[in-house]
N, C-alpha and C positions, 0 to 999 in steps of 0.2 A: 718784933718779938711779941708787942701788946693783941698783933693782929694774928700772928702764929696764934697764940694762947686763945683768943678766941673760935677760931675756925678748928681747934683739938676739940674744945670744949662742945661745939656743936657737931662734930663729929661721932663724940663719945657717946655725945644725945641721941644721936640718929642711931647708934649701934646699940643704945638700948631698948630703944622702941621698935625696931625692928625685932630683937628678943622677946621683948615684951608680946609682940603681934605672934610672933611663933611659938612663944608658951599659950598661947590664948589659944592659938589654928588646933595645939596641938588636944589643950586638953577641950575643946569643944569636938574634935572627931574622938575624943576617947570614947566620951559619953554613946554616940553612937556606934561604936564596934562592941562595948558592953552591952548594948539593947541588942545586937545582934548577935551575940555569944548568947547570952541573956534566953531569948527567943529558943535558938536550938536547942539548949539545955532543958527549958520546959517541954519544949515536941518531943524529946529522945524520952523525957521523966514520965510524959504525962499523957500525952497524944498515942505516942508509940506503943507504948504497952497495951491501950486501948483497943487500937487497930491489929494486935498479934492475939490478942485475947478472943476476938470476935470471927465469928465464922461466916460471913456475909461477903460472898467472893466479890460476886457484883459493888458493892458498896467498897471495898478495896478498892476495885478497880477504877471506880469514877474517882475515890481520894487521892489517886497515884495522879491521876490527871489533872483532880483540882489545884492541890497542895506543890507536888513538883515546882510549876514556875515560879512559887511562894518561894519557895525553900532554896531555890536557886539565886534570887536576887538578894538574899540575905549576902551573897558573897561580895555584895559592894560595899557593907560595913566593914570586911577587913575578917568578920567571921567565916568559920567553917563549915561550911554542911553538909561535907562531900559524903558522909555515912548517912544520911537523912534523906538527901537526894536520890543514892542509890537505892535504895530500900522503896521509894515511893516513884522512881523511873523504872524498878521491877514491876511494882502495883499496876505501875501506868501502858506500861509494854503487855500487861496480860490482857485489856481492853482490844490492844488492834491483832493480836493474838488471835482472840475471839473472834473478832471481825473477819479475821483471815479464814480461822477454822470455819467459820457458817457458811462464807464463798467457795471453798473444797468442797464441803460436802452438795452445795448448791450444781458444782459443777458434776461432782457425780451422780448424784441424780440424773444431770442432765446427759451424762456421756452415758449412762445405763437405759436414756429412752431415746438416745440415739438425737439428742436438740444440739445440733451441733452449735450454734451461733448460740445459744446458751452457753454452753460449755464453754464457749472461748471467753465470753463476757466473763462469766465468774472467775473463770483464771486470772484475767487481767486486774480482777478487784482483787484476788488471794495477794499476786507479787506485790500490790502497792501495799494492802497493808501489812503486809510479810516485812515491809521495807522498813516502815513506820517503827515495828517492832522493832528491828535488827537494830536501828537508830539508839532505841531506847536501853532496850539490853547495851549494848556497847557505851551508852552515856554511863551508865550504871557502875560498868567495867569499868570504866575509866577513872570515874570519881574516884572506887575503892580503890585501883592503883593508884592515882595522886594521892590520894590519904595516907595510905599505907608508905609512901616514898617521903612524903612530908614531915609526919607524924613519929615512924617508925625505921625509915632511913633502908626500906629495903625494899628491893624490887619483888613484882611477881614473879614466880618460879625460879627465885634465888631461896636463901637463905629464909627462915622462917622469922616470924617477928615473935617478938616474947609479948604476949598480948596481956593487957590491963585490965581488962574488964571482958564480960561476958559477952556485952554489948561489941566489941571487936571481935571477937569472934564470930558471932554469928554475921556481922555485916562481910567482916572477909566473906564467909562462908556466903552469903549472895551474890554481891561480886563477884565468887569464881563462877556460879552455877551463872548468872546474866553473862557471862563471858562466852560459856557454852553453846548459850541460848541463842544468842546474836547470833553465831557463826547456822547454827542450823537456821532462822529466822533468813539471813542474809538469803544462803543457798534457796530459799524457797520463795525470796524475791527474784531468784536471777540474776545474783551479785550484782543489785543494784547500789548497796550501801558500800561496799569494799572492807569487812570486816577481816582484817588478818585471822590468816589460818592459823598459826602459827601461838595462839592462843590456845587452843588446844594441849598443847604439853607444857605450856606453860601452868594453865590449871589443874594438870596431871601432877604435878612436882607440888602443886601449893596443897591440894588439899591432902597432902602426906602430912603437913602443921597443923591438922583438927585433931579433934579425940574422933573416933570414929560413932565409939558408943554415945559420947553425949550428942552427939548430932545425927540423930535418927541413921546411922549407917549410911547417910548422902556421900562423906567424904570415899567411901571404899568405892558407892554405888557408881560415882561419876568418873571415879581413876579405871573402872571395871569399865564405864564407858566408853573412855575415849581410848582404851587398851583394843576394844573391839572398833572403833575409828580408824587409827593410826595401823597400818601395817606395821609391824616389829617391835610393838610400845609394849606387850605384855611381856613380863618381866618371869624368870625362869623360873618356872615352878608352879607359876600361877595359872587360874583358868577364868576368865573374863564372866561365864555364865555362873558358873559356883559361887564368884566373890558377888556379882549382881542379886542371885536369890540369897545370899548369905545375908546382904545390906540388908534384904528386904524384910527379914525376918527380924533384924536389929530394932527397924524402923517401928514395927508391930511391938515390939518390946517398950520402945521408949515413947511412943503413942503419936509419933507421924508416920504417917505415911509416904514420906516425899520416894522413897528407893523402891516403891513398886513403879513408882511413874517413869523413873530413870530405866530400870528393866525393861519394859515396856515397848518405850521409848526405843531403847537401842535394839531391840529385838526388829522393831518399825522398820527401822532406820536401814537394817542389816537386811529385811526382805525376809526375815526368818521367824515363819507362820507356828509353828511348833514352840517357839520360845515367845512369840507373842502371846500366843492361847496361855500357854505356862501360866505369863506374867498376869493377866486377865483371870483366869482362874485363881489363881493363888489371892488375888486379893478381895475376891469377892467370898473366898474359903473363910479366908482370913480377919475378914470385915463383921465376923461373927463373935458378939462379947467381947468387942473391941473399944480402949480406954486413950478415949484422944487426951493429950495433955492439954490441962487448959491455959497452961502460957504461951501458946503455940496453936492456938487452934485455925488460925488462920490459914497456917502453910498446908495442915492436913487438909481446911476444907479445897485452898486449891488443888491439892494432890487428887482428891475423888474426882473434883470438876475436869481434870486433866484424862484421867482414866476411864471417866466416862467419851469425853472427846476420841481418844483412842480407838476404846472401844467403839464408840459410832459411825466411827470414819471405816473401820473395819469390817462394819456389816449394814453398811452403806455401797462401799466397793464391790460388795457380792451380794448385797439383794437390793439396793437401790435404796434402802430406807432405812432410818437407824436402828439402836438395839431397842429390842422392846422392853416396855417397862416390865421390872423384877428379875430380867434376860441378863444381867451383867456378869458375865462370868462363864456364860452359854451363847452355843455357835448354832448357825440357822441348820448345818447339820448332823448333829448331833443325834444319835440314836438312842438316846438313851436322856431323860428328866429333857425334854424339845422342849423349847422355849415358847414361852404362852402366846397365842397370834392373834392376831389383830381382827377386834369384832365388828367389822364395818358395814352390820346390818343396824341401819338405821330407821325402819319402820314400827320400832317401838319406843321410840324417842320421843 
């Protein structure tokens, strides 16, 4: 019994020290998940605002690609930074974006002087970094779906979520727009990346849970888009190009411009010259005594930088070379205010 009564006794001991050791594991990884809570809360307070305040697209763009893998490894402390990630895996997708767009217009050049082995080269560089993007856009997606399923217990193009802060909303509202992005990004890889189609109406259903007004007119602009994607998506009564310039005007009201570049965009996309002039004219109209918001100024200078891409790509395919300077909003031909040409007399230089 004397020997029973001891081997309880060191049993009891071991079962405390064992406690002991996993009160210790536990609060020593606390402190670590707090430095990592900690962390994102200051980026989302401090950084973020910084980086939406500022109009330096370029400078975005290399912080999307700094910051991202930062922000991502925070998730080994047990912290969250699926909203921070996305936002800054958007930044980071508009870099190979870029990259892609300069190798399009590279190729058309080169398919307008007839360099064929050119032509092919630059193509090859567009789909890889067309890829690169599709990646990222889709990381982006994804985060804001995990968050939004974690956080708020609802899926994409289910049920809307009753949003806390402003700051949820507008990350959904990236999220849906990178969802978009990827699937066009992918398609212009070559469905290298495999982005489900299938996300397209999913984003059609979500961004019915913005205000439309407080969000530059993007949520009407992108349901208008993928209504002109989707065969049989537009809804009775509606008309895909009226709600598109409708947004855009919205946009102008509320000092982004993001819904001229969606217009644009889908005008592009649809092959329809007529409505891409529209879209192109209307913001170069409209880019007159024009009040960017300054909590936001980031998204509008992307939105110019986009619309100039458009535009360039657009009168690059028919004259071989981009738009010329002060020409945004005028076509090579145009009979009427012809756009200023190119003084390439150099003997008085």
């Amino acid at each position: 019994m004397r020997l029973m009564h001891r081997w309880g006794l060191k049993y009891r001991v071991v079962q405390v020290g064992v406690l002991l050791s996993l009160a210790w594991f536990l609060s020593a990884c606390s402190p670590v998940k707090m430095g990592g809570e900690l962390a994102v809360k200051m980026t989302e307070e401090k950084t973020l605002p910084f980086m939406l305040q500022d109009d330096d697209v370029d400078m975005a763009c290399a912080s999307g690609e700094t910051l991202t893998p930062v922000l991502r490894s925070i998730a080994v402390t047990g912290a969250d930074p699926d909203q921070l990630a996305a936002m800054t895996y958007v930044t980071a997708a508009y870099c190979s974006e870029q990259r892609a767009f300069a190798a399009e217009l590279r190729y058309l050049r080169a398919q307008h002087d007839n360099l064929i082995d050119d032509a092919e080269d630059a193509r090859i560089v567009q789909k890889r970094e067309s890829a690169i993007a599709a990646r990222r856009q889709w990381a982006a997606y994804r985060d804001i779906e995990h968050y939004f399923k974690s956080h708020f217990h609802v899926a994409i193009g289910g049920r809307c979520p009753s949003f806390h802060r402003t700051y949820d909303e507008l990350s959904f509202m990236v999220g849906m727009i990178a969802g978009v992005q990827a699937m066009g990004d992918d398609i212009q890889s070559q469905n290298q990346v495999g982005v489900p189609q299938d996300i397209a109406a999913k984003v059609e259903r979500s961004m019915g849970c913005l205000d439309n007004s407080r969000w530059w007119g993007v949520p009407l602009a992108i349901r208008a888009a993928v209504w002109n994607m989707l065969p049989g998506a537009t809804p009775p009564g509606a008309d895909p190009w009226q709600s598109l310039v409708q947004a855009a005007k919205i946009g102008r009201a509320r000092g982004v411009r993001l819904s001229y570049v969606v217009y644009a965009l889908s005008a592009q996309t649809k092959g329809d010259d007529a409505h891409l002039r529209d879209a192109l004219r209307m913001y170069a109209a409209d880019s007159k005594n024009f009040s960017v918001d300054p909590k936001y100024r980031i998204f509008d200078a992307i939105a110019q930088a986009q619309i100039q891409n458009i535009s360039d790509r657009y009168w690059t395919e028919h004259t071989g070379s981009r738009t010329p300077i002060g020409a945004l909003g005028t076509f090579w031909d145009d009979k009427k205010n012809a756009a200023p040409s190119l003084n390439l007399n150099l003997d008085n230089m």
